[in-house]
Residue, then its C-alpha position, 0 to 999 in steps of 0.5 A: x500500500x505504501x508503494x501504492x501512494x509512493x506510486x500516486x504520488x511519483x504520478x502526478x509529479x510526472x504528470x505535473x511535469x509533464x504539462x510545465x513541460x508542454x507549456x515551456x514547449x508552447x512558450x519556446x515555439x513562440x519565442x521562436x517566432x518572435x526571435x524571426x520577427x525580430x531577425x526580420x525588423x533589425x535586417x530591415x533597421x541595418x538596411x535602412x542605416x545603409x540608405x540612410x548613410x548613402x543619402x547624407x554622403x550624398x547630402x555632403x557631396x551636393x552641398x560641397x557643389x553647390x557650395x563651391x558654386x555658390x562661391x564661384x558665383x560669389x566670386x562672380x559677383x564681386x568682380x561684377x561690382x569691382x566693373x561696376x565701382x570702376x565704371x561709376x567713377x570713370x563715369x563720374x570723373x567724365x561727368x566731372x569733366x563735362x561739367x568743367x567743359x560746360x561751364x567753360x563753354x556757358x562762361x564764353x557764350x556769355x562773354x560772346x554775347x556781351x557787346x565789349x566782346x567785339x572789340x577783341x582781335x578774335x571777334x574782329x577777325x571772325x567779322x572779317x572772315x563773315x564780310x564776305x557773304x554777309x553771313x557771321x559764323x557761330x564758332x560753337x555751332x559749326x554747322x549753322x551760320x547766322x545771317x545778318x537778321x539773326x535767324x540760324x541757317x543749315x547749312x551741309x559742310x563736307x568738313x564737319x565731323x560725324x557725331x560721335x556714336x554714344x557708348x552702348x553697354x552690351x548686357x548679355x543674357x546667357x542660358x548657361x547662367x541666371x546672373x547678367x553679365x556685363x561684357x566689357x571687352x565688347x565695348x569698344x565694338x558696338 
């Protein structure tokens, strides 16, 4: 009898192990299945890395581009600015220059036009050389004589020089840049 309850008990011991046993295998299986889930998420992670290292090298090489591009067009424009200082003080010394020309000019046509101006050699030499036609020559207007009523006349001489043709800029727009550029070496060809 006593091997009888030894034997009851040794029963449910294994009968207890037995169903621990059939959970942990339950448990292992799903482990399992979740370590391959788990396998699949970090190969997905590492191949994401990769792409993502492959687009910030790919990062730094088009912003060094477009920074050496940048630093060009920042050259560029620098020595577009230099041009252009250097035009504006040509043009402000000709403009300087023109205003000296002008005043000069305004100062002769008033002493021209006061009545003590004829009695200089210079105005009696011109009213010598007009007392053959009758006709008195303005020596700042080449190209017209004025009569003895005072009206101005045209009059088409071989020597007059040809006016001079303004000086054009020629401003290009090329396709290659969204910038102007201002040729400076065609200048003098227009």
């Amino acid at each position: 009898m006593i091997s009888a309850i030894v034997d009851g008990v040794l029963l449910l011991a294994l009968l207890a192990t037995t169903l621990r046993m059939l959970t942990m295998h339950r448990e292992l299986k799903r482990l399992g299945s979740y370590h391959a889930d788990y396998q699949r998420i970090f190969d997905q992670t590492a191949l994401a890395l990769d792409g993502i290292e492959v687009s910030i090298e790919e990062f730094n090489v088009k912003g060094t581009q477009v920074l050496n591009a940048l630093g060009s067009r920042m050259n560029d424009a620098r020595d577009l600015i230099a041009e252009i200082d250097g035009l504006t003080r040509e043009a402000k010394r000709q403009q300087s220059v023109l205003k000296a020309e002008l005043k000069e000019l305004s100062r002769l046509t008033a002493r021209e036009a006061s009545p003590a101006s004829f009695d200089t050699p210079q105005a009696a030499r011109e009213a010598e050389a007009a007392q053959g036609d009758g006709k008195r020559r303005n020596r700042f207007l080449k190209t017209e004589t004025i009569a003895e009523t005072g009206v101005p006349e045209t009059e088409t001489s071989a020597a007059a020089p040809a006016p001079k043709a303004p000086r054009v800029h020629r401003i290009e727009e090329g396709a290659a840049s969204p910038f102007r550029s201002i040729s400076l070496s065609q200048k003098d060809d227009l």
